[in-house]
C-alpha positions in Angstrom: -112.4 31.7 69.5 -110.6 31.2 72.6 -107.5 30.0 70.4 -107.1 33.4 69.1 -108.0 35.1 72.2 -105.2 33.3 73.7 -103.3 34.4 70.3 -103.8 38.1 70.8 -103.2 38.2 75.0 -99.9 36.8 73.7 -98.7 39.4 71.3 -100.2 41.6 73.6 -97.8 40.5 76.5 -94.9 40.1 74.2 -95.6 44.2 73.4 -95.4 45.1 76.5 -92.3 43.6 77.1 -90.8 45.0 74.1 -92.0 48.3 74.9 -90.2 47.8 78.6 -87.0 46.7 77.1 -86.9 50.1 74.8 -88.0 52.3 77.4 -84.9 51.0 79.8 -82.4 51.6 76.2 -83.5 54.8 76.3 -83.1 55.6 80.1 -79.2 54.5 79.8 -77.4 57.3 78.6 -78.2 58.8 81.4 -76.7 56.4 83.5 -73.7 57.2 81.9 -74.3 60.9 80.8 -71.8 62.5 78.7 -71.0 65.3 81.3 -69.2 62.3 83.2 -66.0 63.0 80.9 -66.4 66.5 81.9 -66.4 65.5 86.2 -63.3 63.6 85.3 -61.3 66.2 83.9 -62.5 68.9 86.5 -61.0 66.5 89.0 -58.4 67.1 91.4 -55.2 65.1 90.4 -53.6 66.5 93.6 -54.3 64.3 96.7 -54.1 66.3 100.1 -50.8 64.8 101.0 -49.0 66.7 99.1 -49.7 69.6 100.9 -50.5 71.9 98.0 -52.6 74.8 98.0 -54.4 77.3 95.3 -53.1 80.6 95.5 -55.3 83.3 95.9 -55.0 87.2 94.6 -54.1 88.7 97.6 -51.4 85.7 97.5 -49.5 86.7 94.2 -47.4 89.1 93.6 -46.9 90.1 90.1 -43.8 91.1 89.0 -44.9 91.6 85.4 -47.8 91.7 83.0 -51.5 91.9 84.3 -53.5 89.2 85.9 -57.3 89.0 85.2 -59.2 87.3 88.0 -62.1 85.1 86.7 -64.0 85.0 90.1 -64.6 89.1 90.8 -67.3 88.6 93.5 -64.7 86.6 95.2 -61.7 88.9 96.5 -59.7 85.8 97.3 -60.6 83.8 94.0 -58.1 81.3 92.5 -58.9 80.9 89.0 -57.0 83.7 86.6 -56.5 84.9 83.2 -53.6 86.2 80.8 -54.1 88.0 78.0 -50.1 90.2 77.7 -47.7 88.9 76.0 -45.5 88.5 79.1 -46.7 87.6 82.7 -44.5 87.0 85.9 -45.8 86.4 89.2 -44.3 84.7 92.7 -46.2 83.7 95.7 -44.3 86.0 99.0 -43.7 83.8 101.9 -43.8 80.1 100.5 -41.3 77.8 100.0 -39.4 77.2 96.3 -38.8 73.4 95.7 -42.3 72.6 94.5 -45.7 73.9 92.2 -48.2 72.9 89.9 -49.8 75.1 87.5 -53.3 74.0 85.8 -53.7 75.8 82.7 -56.1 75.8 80.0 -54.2 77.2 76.5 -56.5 79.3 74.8 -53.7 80.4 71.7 -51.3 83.2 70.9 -51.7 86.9 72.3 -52.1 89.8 70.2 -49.5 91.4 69.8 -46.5 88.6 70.5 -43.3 90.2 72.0 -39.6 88.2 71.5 -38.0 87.3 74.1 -35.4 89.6 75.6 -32.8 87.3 73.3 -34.6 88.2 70.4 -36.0 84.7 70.0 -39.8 84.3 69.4 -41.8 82.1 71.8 -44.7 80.2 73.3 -44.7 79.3 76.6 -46.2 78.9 80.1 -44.2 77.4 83.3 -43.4 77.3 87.0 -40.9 79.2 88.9 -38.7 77.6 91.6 -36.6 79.3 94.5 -37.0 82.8 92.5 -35.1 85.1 94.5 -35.8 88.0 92.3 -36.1 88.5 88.6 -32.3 87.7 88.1 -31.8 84.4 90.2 -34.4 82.1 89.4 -35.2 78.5 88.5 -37.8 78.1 85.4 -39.4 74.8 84.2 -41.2 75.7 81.2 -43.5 74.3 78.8 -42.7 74.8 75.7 -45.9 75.5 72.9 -43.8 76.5 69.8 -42.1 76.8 68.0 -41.6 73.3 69.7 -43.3 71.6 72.0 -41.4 69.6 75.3 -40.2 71.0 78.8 -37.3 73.2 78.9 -35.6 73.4 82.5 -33.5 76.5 82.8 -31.8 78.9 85.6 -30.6 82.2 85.7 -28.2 83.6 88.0 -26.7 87.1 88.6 -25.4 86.8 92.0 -25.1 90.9 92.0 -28.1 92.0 89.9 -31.8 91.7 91.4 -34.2 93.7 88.9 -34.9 92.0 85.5 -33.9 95.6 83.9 -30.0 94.7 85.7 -29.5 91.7 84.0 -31.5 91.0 81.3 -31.0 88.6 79.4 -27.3 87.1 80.9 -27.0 84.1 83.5 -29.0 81.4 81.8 -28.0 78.2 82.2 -30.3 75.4 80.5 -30.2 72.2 82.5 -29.3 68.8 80.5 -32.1 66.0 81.5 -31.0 62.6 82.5 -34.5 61.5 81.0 -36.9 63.0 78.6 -40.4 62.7 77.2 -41.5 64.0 74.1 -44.7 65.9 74.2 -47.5 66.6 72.0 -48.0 69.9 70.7 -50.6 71.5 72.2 -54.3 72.4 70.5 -56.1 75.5 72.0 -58.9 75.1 74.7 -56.5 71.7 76.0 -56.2 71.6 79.7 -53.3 70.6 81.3 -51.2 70.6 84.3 -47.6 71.3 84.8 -45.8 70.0 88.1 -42.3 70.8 89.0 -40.5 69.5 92.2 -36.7 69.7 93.6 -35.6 66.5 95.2 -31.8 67.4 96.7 -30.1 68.0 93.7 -32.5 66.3 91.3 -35.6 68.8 89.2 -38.7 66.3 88.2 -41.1 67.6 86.0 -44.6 66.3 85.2 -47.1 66.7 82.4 -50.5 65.6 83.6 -49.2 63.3 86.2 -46.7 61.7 84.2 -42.9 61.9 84.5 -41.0 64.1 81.2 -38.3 65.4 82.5 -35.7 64.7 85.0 -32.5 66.3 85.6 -29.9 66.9 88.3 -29.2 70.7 89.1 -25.8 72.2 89.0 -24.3 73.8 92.0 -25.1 77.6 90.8 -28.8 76.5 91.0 -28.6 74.5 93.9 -27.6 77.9 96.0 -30.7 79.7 95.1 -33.5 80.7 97.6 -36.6 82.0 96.8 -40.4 81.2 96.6 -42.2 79.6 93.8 -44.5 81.3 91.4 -45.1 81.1 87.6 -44.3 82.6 83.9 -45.5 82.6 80.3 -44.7 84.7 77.1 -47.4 85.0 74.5 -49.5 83.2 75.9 -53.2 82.9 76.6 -54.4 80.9 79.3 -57.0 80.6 82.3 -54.9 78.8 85.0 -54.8 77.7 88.8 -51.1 78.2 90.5 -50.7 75.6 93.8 -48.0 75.9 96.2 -47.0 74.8 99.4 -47.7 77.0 102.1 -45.1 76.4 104.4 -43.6 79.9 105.3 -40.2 80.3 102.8 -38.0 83.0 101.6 -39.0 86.1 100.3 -38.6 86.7 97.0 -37.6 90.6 96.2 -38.6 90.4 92.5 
């Protein structure tokens, strides 16, 4: 009798240990919980050094299109939406050389407009020293009907209003080095930096290095703040800038 007394405390014991062991397997995942992956991509790739700051509403000035802020109870919000097939904006007051826009791609807009050249396209991108809506320098992310970064400029040293110039003075900038990039899938998140070093344009695709190119002379003499662009394209997006005091743009 005592033999299988002993027996029984023993499987007893050993069910209680087994029963520990599955209790902790079940308690793991949420060591590790699945929103984790969501922390990460909500985190700032920015560090504070770089001096870079979200603009807010009363910030932008749009130049084209219609902004739709998604934080209404906040007057000064940061996070916006684009719906219109075309959307320009620049940020008064800041300097040109350097912004990142975070953007979230949501798909096409309805209706899709061509470009003034007649060309049909996807897009979303930065604006650097854009002195009005004739001088500017654009870094653009191309959606389709290709995908990859397209560094232009235009320049019209006697026109200011988009409706003076339209579509003349581009120039597209050659890079010196080039990254392919994926085509984009709707509800991605990204983030598009673009940065003038002296004569040479960096751009970067979610922290990596895809485009690098030295600026001709004509784009080299233009002043003007940063701000951003896209055509026919939908998107929720942050614009950061520095916020050291810079030229004004006039359009």
């Amino acid at each position: 009798m005592a033999l299988g007394t002993s027996g029984v405390l023993m499987l007893w014991a050993g069910g209680l240990l087994l029963s520990h062991g599955a209790c902790n397997g079940t308690r793991k995942p949420m060591d590790s919980p699945a929103s984790s992956s969501t922390r990460a991509l909500r985190a700032d790739p920015l560090p504070s050094k770089d001096g870079l700051s979200p603009v807010t509403r009363r910030q932008l000035h749009i130049t084209e299109g219609q902004l739709v802020s998604l934080q209404e109870e906040e007057p000064d919000g940061t996070h916006f939406a684009i719906e219109v097939p075309r959307q320009r904006a620049v940020v008064p007051e800041t300097t040109g050389d350097e912004a990142v826009l975070r953007f979230t791609w949501l798909g096409i807009t309805d209706p899709a407009i061509p470009l003034a050249s007649g060309q049909q396209r996807e897009q979303v991108g930065l604006k650097l020293r854009a002195r009005d809506g004739c001088n500017v320098i654009y870094a653009m992310w191309r959606i389709a009907p290709s995908a990859g970064i397209v560094v232009n400029f235009k320049r019209n040293p006697d026109d200011h209003e988009s409706g003076e110039c339209g579509n003349a003075g581009y120039t597209t900038v050659r890079p010196r080095f080039m990254e392919p990039l994926d085509k984009l899938s709707p509800g991605e998140s990204h983030v598009l930096r673009a940065r003038i070093d002296a004569d040479v344009l960096t751009v970067y695709a979610d922290g990596k290095r895809v485009w690098e190119g030295i600026l001709p002379a004509d784009a080299l003499v233009l002043e003007g703040p940063a701000g951003m662009r896209t055509d026919n394209a939908r998107v929720r997006f942050q614009l950061l800038v520095p916020q050291t005091a810079g030229t004004t743009s006039r359009r």
